[in-house]
C-alpha positions as CSV (number, residue, x, y, z in Angstrom):
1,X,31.6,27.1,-33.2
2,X,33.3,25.6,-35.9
3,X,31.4,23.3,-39.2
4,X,31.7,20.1,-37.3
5,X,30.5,21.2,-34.1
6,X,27.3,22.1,-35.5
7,X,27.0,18.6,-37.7
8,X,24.4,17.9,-35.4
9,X,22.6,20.9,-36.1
10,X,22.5,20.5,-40.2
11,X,21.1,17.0,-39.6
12,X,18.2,18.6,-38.0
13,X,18.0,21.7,-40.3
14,X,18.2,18.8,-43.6
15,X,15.7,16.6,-41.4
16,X,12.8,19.5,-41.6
17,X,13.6,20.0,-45.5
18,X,13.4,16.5,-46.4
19,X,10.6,15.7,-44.5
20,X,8.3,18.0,-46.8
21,X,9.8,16.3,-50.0
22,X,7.2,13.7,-49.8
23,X,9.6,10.6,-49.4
24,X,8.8,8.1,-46.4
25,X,10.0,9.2,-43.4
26,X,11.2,5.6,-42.7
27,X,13.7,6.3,-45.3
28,X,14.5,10.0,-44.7
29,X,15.3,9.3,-41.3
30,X,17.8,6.5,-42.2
31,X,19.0,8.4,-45.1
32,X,20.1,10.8,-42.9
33,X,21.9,9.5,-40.2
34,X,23.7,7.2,-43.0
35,X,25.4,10.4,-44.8
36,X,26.0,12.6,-42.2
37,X,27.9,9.0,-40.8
38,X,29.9,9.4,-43.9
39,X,30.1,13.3,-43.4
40,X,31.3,12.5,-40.1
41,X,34.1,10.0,-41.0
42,X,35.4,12.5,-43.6
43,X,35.6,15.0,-40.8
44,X,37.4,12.4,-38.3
45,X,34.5,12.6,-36.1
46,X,32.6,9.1,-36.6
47,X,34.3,6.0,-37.9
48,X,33.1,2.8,-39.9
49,X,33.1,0.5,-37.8
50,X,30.1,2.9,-35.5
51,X,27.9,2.1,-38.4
52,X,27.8,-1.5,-37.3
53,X,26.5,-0.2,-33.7
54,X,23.4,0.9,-35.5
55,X,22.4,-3.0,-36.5
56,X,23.1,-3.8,-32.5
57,X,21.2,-1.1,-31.3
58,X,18.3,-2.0,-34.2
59,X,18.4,-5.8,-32.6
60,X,18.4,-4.4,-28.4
61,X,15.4,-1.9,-28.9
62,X,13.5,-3.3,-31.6
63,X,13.8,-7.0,-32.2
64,X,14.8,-8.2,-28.7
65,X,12.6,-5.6,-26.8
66,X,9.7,-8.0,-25.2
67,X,8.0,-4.3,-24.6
68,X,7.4,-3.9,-28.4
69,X,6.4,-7.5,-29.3
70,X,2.8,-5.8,-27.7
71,X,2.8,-3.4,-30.8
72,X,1.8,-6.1,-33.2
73,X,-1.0,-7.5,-30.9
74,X,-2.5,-4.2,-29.9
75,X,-2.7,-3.7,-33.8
76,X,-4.5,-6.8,-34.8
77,X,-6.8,-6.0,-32.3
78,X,-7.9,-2.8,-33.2
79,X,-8.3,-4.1,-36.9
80,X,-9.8,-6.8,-35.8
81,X,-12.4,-5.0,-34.0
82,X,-13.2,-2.7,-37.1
83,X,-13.8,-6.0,-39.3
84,X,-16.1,-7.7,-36.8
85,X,-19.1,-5.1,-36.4
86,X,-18.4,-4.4,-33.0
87,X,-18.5,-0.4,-33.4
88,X,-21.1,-0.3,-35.3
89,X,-23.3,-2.0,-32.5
90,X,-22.5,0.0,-30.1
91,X,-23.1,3.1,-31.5
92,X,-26.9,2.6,-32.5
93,X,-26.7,1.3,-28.5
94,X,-25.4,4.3,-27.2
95,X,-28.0,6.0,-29.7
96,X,-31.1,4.2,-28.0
97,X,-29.5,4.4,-24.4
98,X,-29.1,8.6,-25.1
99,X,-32.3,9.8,-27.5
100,X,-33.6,12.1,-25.2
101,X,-30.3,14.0,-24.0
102,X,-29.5,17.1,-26.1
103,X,-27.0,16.6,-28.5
104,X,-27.6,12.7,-27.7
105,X,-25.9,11.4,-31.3
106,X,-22.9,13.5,-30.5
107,X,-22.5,12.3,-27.1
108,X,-22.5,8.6,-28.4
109,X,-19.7,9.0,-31.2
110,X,-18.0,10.6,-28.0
111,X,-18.5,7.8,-25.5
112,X,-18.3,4.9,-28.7
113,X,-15.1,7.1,-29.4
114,X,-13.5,6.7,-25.3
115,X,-14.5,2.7,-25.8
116,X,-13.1,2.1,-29.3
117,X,-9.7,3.7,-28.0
118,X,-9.6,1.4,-25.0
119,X,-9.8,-1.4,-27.2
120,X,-8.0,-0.3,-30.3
121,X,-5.3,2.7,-30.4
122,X,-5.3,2.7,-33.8
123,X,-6.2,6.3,-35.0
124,X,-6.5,5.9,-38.6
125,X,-8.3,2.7,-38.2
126,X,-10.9,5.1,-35.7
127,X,-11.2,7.7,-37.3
128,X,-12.3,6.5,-40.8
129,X,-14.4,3.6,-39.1
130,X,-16.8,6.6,-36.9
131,X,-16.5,8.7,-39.9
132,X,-18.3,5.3,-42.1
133,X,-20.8,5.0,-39.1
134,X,-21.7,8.0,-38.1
135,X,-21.2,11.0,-39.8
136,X,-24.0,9.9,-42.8
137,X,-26.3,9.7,-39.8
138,X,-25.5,12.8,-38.2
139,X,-26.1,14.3,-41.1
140,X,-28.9,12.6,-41.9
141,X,-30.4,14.0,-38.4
142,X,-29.8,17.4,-39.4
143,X,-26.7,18.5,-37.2
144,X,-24.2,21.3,-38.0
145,X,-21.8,19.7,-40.1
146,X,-18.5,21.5,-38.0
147,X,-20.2,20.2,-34.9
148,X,-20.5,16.9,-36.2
149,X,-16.3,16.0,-38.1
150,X,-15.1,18.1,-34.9
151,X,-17.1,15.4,-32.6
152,X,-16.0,12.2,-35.2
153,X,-12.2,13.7,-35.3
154,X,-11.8,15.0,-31.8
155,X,-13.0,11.2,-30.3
156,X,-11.0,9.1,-32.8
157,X,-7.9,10.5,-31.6
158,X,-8.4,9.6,-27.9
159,X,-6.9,5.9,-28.7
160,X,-3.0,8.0,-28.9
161,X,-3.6,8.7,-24.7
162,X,-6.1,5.9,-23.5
163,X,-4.5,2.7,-23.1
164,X,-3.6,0.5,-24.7
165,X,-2.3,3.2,-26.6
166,X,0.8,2.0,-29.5
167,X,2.2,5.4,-28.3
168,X,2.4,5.0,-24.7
169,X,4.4,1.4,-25.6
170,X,6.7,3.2,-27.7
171,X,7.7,5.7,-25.2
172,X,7.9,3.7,-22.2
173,X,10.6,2.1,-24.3
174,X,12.4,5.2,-25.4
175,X,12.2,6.6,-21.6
176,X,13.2,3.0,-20.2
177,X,9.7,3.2,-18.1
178,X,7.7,0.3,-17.0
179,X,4.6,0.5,-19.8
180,X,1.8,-0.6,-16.8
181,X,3.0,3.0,-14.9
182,X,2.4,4.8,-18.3
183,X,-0.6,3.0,-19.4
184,X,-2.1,3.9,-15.5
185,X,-0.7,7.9,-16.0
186,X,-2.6,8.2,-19.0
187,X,-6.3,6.9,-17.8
188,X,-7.3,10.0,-16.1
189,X,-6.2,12.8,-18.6
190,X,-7.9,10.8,-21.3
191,X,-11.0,10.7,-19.5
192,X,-10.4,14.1,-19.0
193,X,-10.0,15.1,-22.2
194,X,-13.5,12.7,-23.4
195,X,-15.6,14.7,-20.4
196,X,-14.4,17.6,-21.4
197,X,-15.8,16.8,-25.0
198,X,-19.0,15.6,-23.6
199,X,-19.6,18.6,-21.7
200,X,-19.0,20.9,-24.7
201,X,-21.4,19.3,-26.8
202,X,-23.9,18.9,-23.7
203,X,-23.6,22.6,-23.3
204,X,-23.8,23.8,-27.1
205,X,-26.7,21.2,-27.7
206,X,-28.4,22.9,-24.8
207,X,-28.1,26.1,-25.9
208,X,-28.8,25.6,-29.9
209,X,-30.8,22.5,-30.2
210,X,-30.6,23.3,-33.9
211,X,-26.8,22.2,-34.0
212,X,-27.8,18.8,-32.8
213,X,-31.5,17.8,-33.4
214,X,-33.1,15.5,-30.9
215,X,-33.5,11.7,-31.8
216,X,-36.9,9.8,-32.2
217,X,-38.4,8.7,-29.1
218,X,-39.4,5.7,-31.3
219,X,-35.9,4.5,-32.1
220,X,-34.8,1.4,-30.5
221,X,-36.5,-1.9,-28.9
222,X,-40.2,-1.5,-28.2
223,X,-39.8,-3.6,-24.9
224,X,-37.5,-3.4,-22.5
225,X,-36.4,-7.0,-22.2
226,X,-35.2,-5.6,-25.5
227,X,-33.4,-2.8,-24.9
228,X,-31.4,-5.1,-21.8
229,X,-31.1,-7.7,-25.0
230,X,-29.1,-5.0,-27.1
231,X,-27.4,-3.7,-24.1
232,X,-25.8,-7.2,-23.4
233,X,-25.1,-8.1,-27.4
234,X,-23.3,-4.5,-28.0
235,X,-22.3,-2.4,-24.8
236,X,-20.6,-5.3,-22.3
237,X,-18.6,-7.4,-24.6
238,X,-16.2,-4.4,-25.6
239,X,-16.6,-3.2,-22.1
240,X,-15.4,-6.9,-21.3
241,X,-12.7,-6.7,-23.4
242,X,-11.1,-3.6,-21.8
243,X,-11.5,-5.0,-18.3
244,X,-9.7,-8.2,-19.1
245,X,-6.9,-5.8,-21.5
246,X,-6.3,-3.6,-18.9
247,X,-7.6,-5.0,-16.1
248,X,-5.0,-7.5,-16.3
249,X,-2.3,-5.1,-16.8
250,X,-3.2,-3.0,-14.0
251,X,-4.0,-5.6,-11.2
252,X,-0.4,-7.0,-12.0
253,X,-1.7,-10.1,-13.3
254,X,-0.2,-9.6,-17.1
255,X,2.6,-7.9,-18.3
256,X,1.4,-5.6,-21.4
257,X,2.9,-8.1,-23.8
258,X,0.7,-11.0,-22.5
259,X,-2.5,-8.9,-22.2
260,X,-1.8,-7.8,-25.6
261,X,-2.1,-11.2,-26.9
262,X,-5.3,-11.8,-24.8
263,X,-6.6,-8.8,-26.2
264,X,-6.0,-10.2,-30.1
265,X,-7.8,-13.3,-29.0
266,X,-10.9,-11.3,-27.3
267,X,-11.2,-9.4,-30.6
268,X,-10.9,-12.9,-32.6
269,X,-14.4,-13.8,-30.4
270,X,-15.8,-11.0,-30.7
271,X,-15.6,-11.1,-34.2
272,X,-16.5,-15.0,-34.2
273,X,-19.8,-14.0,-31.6
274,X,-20.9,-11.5,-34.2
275,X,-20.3,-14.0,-37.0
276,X,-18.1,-11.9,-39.2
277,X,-15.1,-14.2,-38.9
278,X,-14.2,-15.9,-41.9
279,X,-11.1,-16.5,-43.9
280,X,-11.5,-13.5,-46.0
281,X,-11.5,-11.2,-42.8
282,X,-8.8,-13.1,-41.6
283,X,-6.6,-11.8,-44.7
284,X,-7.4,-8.7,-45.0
285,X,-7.0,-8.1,-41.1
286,X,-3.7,-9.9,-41.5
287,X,-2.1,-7.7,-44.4
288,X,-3.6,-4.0,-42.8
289,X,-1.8,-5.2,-39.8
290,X,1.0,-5.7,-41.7
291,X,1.2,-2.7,-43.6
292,X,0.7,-0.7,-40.3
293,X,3.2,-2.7,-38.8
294,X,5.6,-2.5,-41.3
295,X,5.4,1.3,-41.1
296,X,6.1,1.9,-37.7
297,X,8.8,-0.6,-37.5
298,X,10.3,1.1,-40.6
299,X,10.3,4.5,-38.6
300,X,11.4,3.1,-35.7
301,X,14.5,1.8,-37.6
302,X,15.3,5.0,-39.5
303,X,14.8,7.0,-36.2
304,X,17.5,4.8,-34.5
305,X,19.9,5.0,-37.5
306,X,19.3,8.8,-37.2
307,X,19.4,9.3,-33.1
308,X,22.3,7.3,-33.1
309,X,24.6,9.3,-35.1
310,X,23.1,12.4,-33.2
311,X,24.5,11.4,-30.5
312,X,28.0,10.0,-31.8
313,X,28.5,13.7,-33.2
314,X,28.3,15.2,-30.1
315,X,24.1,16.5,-30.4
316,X,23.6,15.7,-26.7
317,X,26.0,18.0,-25.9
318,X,25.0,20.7,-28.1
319,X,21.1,20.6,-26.2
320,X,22.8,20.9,-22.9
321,X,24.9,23.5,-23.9
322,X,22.1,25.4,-25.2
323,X,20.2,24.3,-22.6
324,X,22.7,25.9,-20.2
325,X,23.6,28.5,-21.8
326,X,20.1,30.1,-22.0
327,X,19.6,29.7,-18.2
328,X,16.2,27.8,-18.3
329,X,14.8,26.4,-15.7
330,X,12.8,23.1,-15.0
331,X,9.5,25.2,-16.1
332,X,11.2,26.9,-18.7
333,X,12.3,23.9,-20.4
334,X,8.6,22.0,-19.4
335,X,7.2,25.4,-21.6
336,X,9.8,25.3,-24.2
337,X,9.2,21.4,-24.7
338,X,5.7,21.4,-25.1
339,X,5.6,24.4,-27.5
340,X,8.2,22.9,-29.6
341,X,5.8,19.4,-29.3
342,X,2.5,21.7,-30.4
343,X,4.4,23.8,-33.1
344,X,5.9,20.3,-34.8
345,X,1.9,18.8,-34.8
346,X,1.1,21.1,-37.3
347,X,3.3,19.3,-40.0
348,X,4.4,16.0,-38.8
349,X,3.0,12.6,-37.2
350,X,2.9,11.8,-33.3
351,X,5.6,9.0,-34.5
352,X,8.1,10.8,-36.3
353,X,7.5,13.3,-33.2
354,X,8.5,11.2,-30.6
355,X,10.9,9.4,-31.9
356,X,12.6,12.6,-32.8
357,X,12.0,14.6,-30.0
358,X,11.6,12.3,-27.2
359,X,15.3,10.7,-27.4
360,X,16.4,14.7,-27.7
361,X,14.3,15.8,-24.2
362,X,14.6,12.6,-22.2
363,X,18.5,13.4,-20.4
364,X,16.7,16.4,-19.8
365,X,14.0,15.5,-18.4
366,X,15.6,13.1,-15.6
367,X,17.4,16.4,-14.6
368,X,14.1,18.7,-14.0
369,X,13.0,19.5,-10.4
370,X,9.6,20.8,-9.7
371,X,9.9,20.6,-6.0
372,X,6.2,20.6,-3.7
373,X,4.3,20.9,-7.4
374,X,4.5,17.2,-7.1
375,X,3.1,15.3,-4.9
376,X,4.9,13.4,-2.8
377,X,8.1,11.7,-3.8
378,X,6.6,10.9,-7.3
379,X,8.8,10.2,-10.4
380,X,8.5,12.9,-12.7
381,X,9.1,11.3,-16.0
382,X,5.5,9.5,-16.3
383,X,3.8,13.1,-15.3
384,X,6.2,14.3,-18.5
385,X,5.7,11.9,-20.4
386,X,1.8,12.1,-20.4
387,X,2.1,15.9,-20.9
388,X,3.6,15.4,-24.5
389,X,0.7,12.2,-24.9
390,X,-1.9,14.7,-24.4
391,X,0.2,17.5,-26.4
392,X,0.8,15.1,-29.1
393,X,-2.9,14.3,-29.9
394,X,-3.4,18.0,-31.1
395,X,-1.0,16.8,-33.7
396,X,-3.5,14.5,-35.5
397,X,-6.1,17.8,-35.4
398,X,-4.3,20.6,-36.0
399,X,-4.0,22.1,-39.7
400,X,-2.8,21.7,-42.3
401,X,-1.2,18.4,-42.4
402,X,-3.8,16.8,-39.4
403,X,-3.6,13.2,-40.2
404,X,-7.4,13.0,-38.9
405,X,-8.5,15.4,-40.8
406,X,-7.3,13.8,-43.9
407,X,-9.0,10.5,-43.0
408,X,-12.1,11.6,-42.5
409,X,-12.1,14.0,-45.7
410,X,-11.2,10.9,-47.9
411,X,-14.6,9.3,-46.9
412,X,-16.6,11.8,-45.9
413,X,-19.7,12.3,-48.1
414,X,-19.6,14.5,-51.1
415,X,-21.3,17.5,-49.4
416,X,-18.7,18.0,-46.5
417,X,-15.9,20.1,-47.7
418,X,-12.3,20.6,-46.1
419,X,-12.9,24.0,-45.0
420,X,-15.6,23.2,-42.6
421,X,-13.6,20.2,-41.2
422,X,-11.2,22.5,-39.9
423,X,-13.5,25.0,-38.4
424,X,-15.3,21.7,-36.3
425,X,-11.3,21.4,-34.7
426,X,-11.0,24.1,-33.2
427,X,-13.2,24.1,-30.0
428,X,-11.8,20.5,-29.7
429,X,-8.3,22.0,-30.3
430,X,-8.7,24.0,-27.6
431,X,-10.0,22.2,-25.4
432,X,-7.0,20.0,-25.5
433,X,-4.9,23.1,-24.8
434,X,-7.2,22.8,-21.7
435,X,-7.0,19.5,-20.7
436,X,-2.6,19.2,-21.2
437,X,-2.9,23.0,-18.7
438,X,-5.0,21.1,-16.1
439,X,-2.5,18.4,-16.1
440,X,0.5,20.5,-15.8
441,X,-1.4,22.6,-13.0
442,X,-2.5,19.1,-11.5
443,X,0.0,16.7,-11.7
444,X,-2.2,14.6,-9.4
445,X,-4.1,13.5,-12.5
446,X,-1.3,11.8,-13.7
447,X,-0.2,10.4,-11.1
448,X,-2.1,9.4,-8.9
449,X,-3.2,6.1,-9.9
450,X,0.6,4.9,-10.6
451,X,1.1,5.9,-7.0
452,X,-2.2,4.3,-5.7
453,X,-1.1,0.5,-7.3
454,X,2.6,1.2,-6.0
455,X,1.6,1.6,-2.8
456,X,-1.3,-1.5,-3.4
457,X,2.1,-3.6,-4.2
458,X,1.1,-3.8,-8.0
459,X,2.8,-1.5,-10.4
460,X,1.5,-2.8,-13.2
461,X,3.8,-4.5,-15.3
């Protein structure tokens, strides 16, 4: 192969340099794709005018996309519900409602963890928010500090698979898939992956209750008119919340875009009911929307900017001559895929992941036959796609640039100390490992519910 055949190839190669110089990767992206354009032209393999096709394509995926409008909403929701008290409610809830089951604190940062995701998505926002609430008190309690920022990191990263996850919007765009069918794939591997959690610590608390000391009988309402009181003030309004969200979504009512917006005006309510809403909240909800906003927009334009010229210099064709010439199969390439996906979690985001990788895979992936290993005549791309969901949330835990990690170091209290942080990951690590095998060995769990609403006449939007 001569030097302009493999153009695609350095763009890649200069792409993993760059992205360890510490600039955005909004703008390394962009940067990229702009001067290997100009590289390209010099070579009489891209022309000018091509640069114009960027803007168009910016305006048809981004701008115009309906899909994405959902993005914005499902953000001011989750930062919405961080400002308005809601979490903190329902974990001393979950507290009372679990004081006599080993390793009962653990167990409700895991369960407050499954509900926070289905009503926020935002990982950062989760992460640092359970970190606040309840590591002090786990500590406080007397628990084995791993134990305790595994359990904190492990369940603020199940809002990238439950939905409404930003993620699952993102690639139901990239893969041209309806975001209901994606958002239905993705419930039963992130419960999965939750009871999977809540068994761990169920068993270790069992075995050592001096990893996770009991809580006080005492704690909680003295009557139980009480404890039904706190039950209905903090457990069923977020429950509410996800019904209508989802709910909606699922039963074919709303598309996501529309039960987005219902879900920004729920959190507005909520945060109203629990009298937190003022003007002051408003703004500082407002601008961390923005800023959160702003950054995956920015990536999202960069990665266009830099997929596009990919493509114009012949990188499609480059993977599928690779791809042919090393005589992989449909497994092959599933195994290839997610090890590549797993390996590029150690150093870089799920976004700059899937907006790299996922445009790369996805003419791929419409080729790949797994004959009677699916059930049915079900579409393979959702099954696919929720393998690299559940792949890609390994990418916020695993060392040494795991984004969750980092959060919960930053306000973590003074006594907690990096090393241990990343010893707490592992079992959780793993048992993602576990939980993305059982879904490749049981593509049932992804599928099934798209297929049941199919065949119910509502695919859900």
């Amino acid at each position: 192969m001569d030097f302009v055949t493999l153009l695609p190839v350095f763009m890649f190669a200069m792409l993993a340099i760059l992205l360890f110089s510490g600039y955005p990767v909004a703008w390394v992206l962009g940067g990229i794709g702009v001067t290997f354009g100009a590289i390209g032209m010099y070579f009489g393999v891209f022309s000018f005018i091509e640069y114009f096709n960027i803007v168009s394509r910016l305006w048809g995926s981004a701008a115009e996309s309906l899909i994405l409008v959902a993005v914005p909403m499902f953000i001011f929701m989750g930062t919405m519900l961080e400002r308005s008290g809601v979490a903190n409610d329902l974990l001393y809830c979950l507290q009372v409602l679990l004081r006599r089951t080993p390793g009962g604190l653990a167990l409700s940062v895991t369960i407050m963890g499954t509900i926070m995701a289905a009503t926020t998505g935002i990982i950062g926002a989760s992460v640092v928010m359970m970190t606040l609430l309840a590591l002090p008190v786990m500590l406080d309690r007397g628990y084995d500090i791993p134990l305790a920022t595994g359990t904190i990191a492990a369940s603020g990263t199940l809002g990238i698979l439950i939905p409404p996850s930003i993620m699952l919007v993102i690639m139901a765009d990239l893969l041209s898939i309806s975001v209901g069918t994606l958002f239905l794939a993705a419930v039963l591997p992130g419960l999965l992956l939750s009871g999977l959690y809540l068994v761990y610590i169920y068993t270790r608390a069992r075995i050592n209750p001096s990893l996770a000391p009991p809580l006080p009988d005492e704690m909680g309402p003295e009557s139980r008119i009480g404890l039904y009181v706190m039950v209905l003030r903090s457990f069923i309004p977020p429950i509410l919340l996800i019904v209508f969200v989802l709910g909606s979504i699922f039963a074919g009512w709303a598309t996501p875009t529309e039960a987005a917006g219902v879900g920004a005006l729920g959190a507005i309510l909520l945060a109203t009911f629990n009298r937190k809403l003022n003007l002051g909240v408003l703004r500082d909800v407002l601008q961390r929307s923005a800023l959160t906003i702003g950054m995956i927009f920015g990536i999202f334009i960069g990665a266009t900017a830099f997929s596009y010229v990919y493509r114009s210099l012949g990188g499609d064709d480059l993977v599928h001559e690779f791809v042919t010439h090393v005589g992989f199969g449909s497994w092959g390439l599933l195994v290839l895929m997610m090890v590549m996906v797993f390996l590029l979690g150690f150093f870089f985001d799920w976004i700059e992941i899937t907006l790299i990788v996922l445009p790369l895979f996805a003419p791929i992936m419409r080729t790949m036959d797994f004959g009677a290993h699916i059930p049915g005549a079900a579409d393979i791309i959702p099954w696919i796609a929720i393998l690299l969901a559940v792949n890609l949330q390994t990418s916020f835990l695993t060392p040494p640039f795991g984004f969750a990690l980092f959060y919960m170091k930053g306000v973590a209290p003074e006594g907690v100390k990096i090393q241990q942080i990343y010893r707490g990951i592992i079992p959780f690590v793993s048992l993602q490992v576990v939980g993305l095998l059982l879904v490749i060995g049981f593509p049932v769990l992804a599928l099934w519910l798209p297929e049941m609403m199919l065949e119910a006449g509502r695919p859900g939007g």
